[in-house]
Every structure is written in structure tokens, then in C-alpha cells.
C-alpha positions as CSV (number, residue, x, y, z in Angstrom):
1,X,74.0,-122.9,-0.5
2,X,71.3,-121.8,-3.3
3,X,67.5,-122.2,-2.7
4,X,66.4,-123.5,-5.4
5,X,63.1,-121.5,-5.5
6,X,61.4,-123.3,-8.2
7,X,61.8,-126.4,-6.6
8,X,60.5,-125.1,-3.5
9,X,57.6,-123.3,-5.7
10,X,56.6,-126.9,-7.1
11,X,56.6,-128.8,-4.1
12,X,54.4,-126.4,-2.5
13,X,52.3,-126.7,-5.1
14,X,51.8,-130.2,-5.3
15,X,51.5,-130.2,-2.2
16,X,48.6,-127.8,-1.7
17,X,46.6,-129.9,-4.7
18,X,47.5,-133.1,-2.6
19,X,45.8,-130.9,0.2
20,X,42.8,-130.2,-1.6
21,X,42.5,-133.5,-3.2
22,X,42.1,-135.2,0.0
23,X,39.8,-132.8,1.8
24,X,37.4,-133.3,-1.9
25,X,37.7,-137.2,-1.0
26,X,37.0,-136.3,2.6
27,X,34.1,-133.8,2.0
28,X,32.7,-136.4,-0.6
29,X,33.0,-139.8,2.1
30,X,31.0,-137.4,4.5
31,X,28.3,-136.7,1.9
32,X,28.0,-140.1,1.4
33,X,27.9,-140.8,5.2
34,X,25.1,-137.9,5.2
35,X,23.3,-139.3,2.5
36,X,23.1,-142.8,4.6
37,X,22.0,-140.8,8.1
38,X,19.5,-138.9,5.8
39,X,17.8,-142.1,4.8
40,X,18.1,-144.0,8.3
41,X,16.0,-140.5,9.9
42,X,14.1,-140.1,7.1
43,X,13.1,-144.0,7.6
44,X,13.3,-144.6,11.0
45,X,9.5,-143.1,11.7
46,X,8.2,-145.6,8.5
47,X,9.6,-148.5,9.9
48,X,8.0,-148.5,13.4
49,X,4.8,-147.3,12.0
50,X,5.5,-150.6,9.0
51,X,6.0,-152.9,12.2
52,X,3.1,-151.8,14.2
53,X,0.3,-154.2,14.6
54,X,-2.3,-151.5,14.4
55,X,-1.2,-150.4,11.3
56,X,-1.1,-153.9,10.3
57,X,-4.6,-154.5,11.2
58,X,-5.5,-151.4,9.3
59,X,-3.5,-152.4,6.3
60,X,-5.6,-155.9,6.4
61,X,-8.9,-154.5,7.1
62,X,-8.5,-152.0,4.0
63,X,-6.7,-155.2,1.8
64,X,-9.4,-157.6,3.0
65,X,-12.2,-155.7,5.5
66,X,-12.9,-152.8,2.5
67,X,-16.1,-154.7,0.9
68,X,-17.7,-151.1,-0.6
69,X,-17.1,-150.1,-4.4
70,X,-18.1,-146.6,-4.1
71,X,-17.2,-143.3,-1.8
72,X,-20.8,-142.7,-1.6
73,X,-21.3,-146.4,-0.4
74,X,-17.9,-146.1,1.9
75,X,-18.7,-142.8,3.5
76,X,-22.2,-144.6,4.1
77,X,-21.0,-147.7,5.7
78,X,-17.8,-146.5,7.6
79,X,-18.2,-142.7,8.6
80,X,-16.8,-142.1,11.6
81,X,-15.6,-145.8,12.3
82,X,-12.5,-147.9,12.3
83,X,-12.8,-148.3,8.7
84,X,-12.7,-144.6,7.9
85,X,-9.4,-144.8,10.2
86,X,-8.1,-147.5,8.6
87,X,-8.2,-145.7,5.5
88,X,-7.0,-143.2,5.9
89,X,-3.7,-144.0,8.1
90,X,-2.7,-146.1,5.1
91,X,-3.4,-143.8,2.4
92,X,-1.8,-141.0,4.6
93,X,1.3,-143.5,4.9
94,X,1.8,-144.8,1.4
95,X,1.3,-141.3,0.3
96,X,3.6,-139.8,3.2
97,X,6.3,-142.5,0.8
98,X,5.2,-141.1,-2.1
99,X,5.7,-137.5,-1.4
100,X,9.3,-138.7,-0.4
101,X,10.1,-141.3,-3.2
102,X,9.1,-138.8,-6.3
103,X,10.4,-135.9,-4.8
104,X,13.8,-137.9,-4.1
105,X,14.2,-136.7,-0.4
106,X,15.6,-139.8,0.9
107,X,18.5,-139.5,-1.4
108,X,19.4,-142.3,-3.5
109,X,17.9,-145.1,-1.0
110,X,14.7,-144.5,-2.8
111,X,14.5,-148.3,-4.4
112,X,15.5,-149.7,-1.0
113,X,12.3,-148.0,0.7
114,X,10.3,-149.1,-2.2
115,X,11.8,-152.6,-2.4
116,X,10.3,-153.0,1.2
117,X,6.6,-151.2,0.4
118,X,6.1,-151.9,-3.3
119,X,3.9,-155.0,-3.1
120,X,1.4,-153.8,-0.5
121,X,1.4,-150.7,-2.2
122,X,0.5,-151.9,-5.2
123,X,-2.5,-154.3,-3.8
124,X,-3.2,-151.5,-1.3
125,X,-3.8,-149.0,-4.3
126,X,-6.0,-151.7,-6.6
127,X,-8.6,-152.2,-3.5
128,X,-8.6,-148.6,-3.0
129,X,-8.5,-146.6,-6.4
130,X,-12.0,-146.7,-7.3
131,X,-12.8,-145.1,-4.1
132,X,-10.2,-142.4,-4.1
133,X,-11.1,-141.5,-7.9
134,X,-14.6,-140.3,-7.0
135,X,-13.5,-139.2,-3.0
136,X,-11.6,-136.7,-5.3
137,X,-14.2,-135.4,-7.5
138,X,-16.3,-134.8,-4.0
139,X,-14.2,-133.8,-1.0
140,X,-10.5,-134.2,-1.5
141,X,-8.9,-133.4,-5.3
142,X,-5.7,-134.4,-4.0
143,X,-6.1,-137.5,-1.9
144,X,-3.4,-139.7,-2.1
145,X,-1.4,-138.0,-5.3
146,X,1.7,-138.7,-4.2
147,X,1.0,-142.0,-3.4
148,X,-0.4,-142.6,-7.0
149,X,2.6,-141.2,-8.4
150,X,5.2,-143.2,-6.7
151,X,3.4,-146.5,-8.3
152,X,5.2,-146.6,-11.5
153,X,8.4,-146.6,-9.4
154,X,6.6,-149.7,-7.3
155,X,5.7,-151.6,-10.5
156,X,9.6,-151.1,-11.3
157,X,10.9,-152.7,-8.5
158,X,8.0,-155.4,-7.4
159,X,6.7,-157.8,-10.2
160,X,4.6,-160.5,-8.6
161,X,4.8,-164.0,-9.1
162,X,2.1,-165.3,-11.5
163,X,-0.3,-167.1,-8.9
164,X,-1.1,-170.9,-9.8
């Protein structure tokens, strides 16, 4: 009996690309699986922090409480106070998204995180950017940047009803 070598030399061969064609679709299902965990750690922390009633109350107080137009007027009124607080856990947390959502670290969930946040983003950042603007010309030139950044992305993916 003859071995037919280039037989043998072919089916090895197809079979080794079979090999490797299945650990790329393997290696690439895990990536994807990665990509999924990344998000759901990444996330995890936002979501309580979203859900808790004291961050609720501070989101309120800044979306309804806020009354000054000024830092100078703000610093004045709520130094040291539950309004200073307030204001700056929910700029620290929309800009904590910010930082994550323009510098794509949550993979390619980015619209789903902002499809939750966008809207009270948005309104958060109208009551606040007047104060912010001249905060940053007087103590902080970066407050908030990222969470700026990210609103073009929010305006993307919320549009609000026109109210009647």
C-alpha cells in the first residue's frame, strides 16, 4: 500500500486552518463576551449611585433647589452646605460618564449608558453651565470637561418632546 503523501499533506492542512479558524471565532465570541463584562463592571457602580435616593435628592435640588445665577452668588449662598454637595456629586457623576463615554472605555455600550443619562444630563447641564463657566475662570479650569464633552453625544441620542 502507497501513502499518498500529498493527500495526507492537504488534509493536514485544511485541517490546521479549520483549527485556527475556529479558535479566531472562539477568541472573537470571548471578546465580545469581555466587551459585555466590561460594560456591566464598568456600570455596575453608576447604576446604584443612579438609583440612590440621595443622589436623587441632590439631582432635584440642583434641577429645582439651584435658584443662584452666578458662582460668586452660589459660593455665597451654599458654601459649605447641602447645596455645595449636591453640586458637586452630580457634576462629579455626569462628568465621571463623560470621562468614560468620550474616551470610549465602556466599549461599544456607550449609547446604551447614554440612552439611560442623556435627558437629565442635558437639563442638569442647562441649570448648571452659567455657574461652571465662571467657577472655571476662578477655582477650577477644568470642572466638569468631560461632562461638557459627552453632551453632543447626549443631544444625539435624547431629543425631547416639544412641551404643550
Amino acid at each position: 500500500m502507497d501513502i499518498n503523501w500529498v493527500m495526507i499533506t492537504a488534509l493536514a492542512t485544511l485541517l490546521n486552518g479549520l483549527a485556527l479558524l475556529v479558535s479566531a471565532l472562539l477568541i472573537l465570541r470571548q471578546l465580545r463576551q469581555e466587551d459585555r463584562q466590561q460594560f456591566v463592571s464598568a456600570t455596575a457602580g453608576m447604576f446604584r449611585t443612579w438609583m440612590d435616593d440621595d443622589f436623587q435628592k441632590a439631582v432635584q435640588w440642583v434641577l429645582y433647589g439651584l435658584q443662584e445665577q452666578t458662582w460668586n452668588d452660589f459660593v455665597s449662598a451654599h458654601r459649605n452646605d447641602y447645596g455645595e454637595r449636591a453640586f458637586a456629586q452630580v457634576g462629579a457623576y455626569f462628568n465621571r460618564i463623560g470621562y468614560m463615554v468620550t474616551h470610549h472605555l465602556i466599549g461599544s455600550e456607550d449609547e446604551l449608558l447614554l440612552d439611560i443619562v442623556a435627558g437629565s444630563a442635558i437639563s442638569v447641564w442647562q441649570k448648571i453651565e452659567p455657574l461652571v463657566l465662571e467657577a472655571r475662570l476662578t477655582e477650577n479650569t477644568m470642572m466638569f470637561n468631560d461632562f461638557q464633552a459627552m453632551l453632543p453625544e447626549c443631544f444625539e441620542c435624547y431629543v425631547p418632546e416639544p412641551r404643550q
